[in-house]
N, C-alpha and C positions, 0 to 999 in steps of 0.2 A: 912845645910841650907835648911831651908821649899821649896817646890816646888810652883812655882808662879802660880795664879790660871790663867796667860796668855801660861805659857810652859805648862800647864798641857792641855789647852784648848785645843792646840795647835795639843798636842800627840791624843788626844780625836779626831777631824775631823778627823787628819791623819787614826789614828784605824777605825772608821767608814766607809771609803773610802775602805781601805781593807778588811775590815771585811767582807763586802755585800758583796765582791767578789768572797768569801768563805761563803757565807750564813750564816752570823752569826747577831744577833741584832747589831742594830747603838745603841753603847750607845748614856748618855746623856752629851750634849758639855757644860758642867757647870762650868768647872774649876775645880772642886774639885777631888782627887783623895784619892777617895773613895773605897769600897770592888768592885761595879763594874768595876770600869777602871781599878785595879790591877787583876782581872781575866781574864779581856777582854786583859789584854795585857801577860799575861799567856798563854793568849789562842792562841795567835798571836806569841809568841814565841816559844811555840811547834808545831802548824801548819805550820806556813810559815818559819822561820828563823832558826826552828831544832834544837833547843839549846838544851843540854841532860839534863840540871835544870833549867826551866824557873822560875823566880826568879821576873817579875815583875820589874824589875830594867833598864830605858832608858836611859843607858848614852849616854853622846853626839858625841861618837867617835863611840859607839860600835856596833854590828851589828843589834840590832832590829831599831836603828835607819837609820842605812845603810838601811835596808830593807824598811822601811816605807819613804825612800826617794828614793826608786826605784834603790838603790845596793845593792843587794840581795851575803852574804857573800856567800863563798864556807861553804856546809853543809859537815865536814869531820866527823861527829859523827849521828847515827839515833835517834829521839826524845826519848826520856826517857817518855814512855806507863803510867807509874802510875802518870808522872807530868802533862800530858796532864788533864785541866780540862774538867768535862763535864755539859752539861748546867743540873740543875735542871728541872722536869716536873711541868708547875705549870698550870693547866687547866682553872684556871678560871683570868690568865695573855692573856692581850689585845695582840693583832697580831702588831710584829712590824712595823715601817712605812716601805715599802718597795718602793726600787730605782721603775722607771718606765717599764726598761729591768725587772725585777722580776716576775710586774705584768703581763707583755706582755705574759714572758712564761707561768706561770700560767695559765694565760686565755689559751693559744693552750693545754698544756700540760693534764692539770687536766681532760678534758672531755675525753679524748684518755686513761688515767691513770684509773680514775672510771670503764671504759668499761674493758679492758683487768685484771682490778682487780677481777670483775666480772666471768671475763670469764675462767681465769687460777691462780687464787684463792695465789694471790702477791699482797702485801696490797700497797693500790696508795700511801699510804705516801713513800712507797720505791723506786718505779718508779720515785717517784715525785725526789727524794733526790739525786740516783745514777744517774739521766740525768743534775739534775741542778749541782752536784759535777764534773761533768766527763766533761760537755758544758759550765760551767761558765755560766749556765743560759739562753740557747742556741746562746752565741757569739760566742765560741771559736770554733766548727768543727761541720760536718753533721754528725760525726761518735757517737754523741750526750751521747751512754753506754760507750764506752771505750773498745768497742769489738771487740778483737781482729781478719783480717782477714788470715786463716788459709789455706781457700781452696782460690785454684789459680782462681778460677771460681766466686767469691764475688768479688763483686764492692768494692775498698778500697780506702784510703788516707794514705800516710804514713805522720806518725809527728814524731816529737822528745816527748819521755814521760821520767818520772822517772821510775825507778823500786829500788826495796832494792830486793840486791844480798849478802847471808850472813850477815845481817846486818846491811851492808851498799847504801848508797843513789847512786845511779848509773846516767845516760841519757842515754837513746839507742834512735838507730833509729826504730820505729817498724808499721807494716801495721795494719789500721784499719777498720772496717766494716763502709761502705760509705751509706746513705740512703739517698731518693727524700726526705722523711720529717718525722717528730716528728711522728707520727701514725707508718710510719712502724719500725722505728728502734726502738720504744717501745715494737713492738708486737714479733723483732727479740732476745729484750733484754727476755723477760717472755718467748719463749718459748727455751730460750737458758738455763735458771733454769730449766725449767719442766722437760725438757729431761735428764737431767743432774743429776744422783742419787747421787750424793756426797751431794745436796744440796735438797735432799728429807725430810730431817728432818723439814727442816725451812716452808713445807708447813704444818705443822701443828699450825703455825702460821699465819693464813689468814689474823688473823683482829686486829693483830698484829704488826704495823710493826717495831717496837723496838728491839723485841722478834726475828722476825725474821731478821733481821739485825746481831742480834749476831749469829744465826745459820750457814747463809750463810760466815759469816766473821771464824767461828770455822771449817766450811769445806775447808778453803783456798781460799775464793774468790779472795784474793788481796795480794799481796808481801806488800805492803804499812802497817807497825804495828799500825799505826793509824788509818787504811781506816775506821773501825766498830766506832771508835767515830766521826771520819769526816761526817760518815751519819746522826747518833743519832744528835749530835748538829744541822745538816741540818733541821732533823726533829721537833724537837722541838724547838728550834728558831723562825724557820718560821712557826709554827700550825699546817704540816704537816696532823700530827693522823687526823683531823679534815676532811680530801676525805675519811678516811677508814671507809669500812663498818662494823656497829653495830652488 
């Protein structure tokens, strides 16, 4: 039986609601399901709901729909790395309509991102991508990078995070680096690369930040196997390239 262009609309708001929240283009609410709305929900299926084949496929029982109604299954398997899509570059594609939270952080983030891009040579699309992936776009914590605090002497916050241990999706408790505001935990994020020579290769990507995205992700930034496409799509979704300098 054909998909009604009311269910499909249906699934289409719901994707776009999440999607933003993971920085991904709103698609378009038209009904139709089309190559867009079966990658968008690909995309949605290996990002959030960890399915090892996302397949594009919303049953009415099963778990992407669980999840796009806010029952998020138990993930007992880690997303399958070659089915995660990843967005296309397409340079001369218009900037998607972005929520208002989006724009809010942009406007703080971007002139504090240009400056430190500047100064310790980490392309602002990266900055831009790892505060808005890590903060949900500065709602979710002050600890804004995802940095972790080590020394007993750092202001922290602890939360509940994911990690992948041997492969698999974990929850631990773990402490995180606490800052007054976006400037400083930015300036804590760049000089926590600098110093850091495992992730010296990736500044030979300045004005790069794609490029350097997959460097940082090849020295081990993150346990998460998706983390390096979770950025990429941050960045070009939203136009990111577009702070970095020429």
């Amino acid at each position: 039986m054909p998909n009604s262009r009311s269910d499909v609309k249906t699934i289409q708001t719901a994707l776009g609601k999440h999607l933003s929240d993971i920085g991904y283009v709103s698609i378009k609410l038209d009904g139709i399901f089309g190559k867009e709305t079966l990658g968008a929900i690909r995309l949605y299926q290996a990002r959030v709901v960890s399915l090892a084949d996302p397949d594009g496929i919303v049953d009415p029982d099963g778990p992407t729909i669980c999840a796009l109604n806010g029952v998020v299954p138990k993930r007992s398997s880690p997303p399958n790395l070659d089915s995660m899509p990843v967005l296309p570059v397409n340079p001369g594609a218009k900037p998607p309509s972005q929520p208002n939270y989006v724009q809010q952080f942009l406007t703080i983030a971007v002139p504090v991102a240009k400056e430190l891009s500047r100064k310790y040579g980490i392309p602002a699309s990266v900055i831009l991508a790892q505060s808005s992936l890590e903060s949900r776009w500065g709602r979710a914590s002050s600890s804004y990078f995802g940095e972790k605090a080590t020394d007993p002497r750092d202001k922290s916050i602890t939360l509940l995070t994911t990690e992948f241990e041997k492969g698999k999706q974990v929850r631990v408790v773990a402490n995180f680096k606490a800052y007054e505001g976006y400037a400083e935990a930015a300036k804590g994020f760049c000089e926590f690369l600098k110093r850091n020579p495992r992730y010296s290769k990736a500044f030979a990507h300045s004005k790069d930040g794609l490029a350097f995205v997959r460097e940082i992700s090849r020295a081990g930034y993150a346990s998460d196997p998706v983390y390096e496409k979770k950025l990429i799509n941050l960045i070009i979704a939203n136009k990111l390239q577009e702070y970095d300098d020429k």
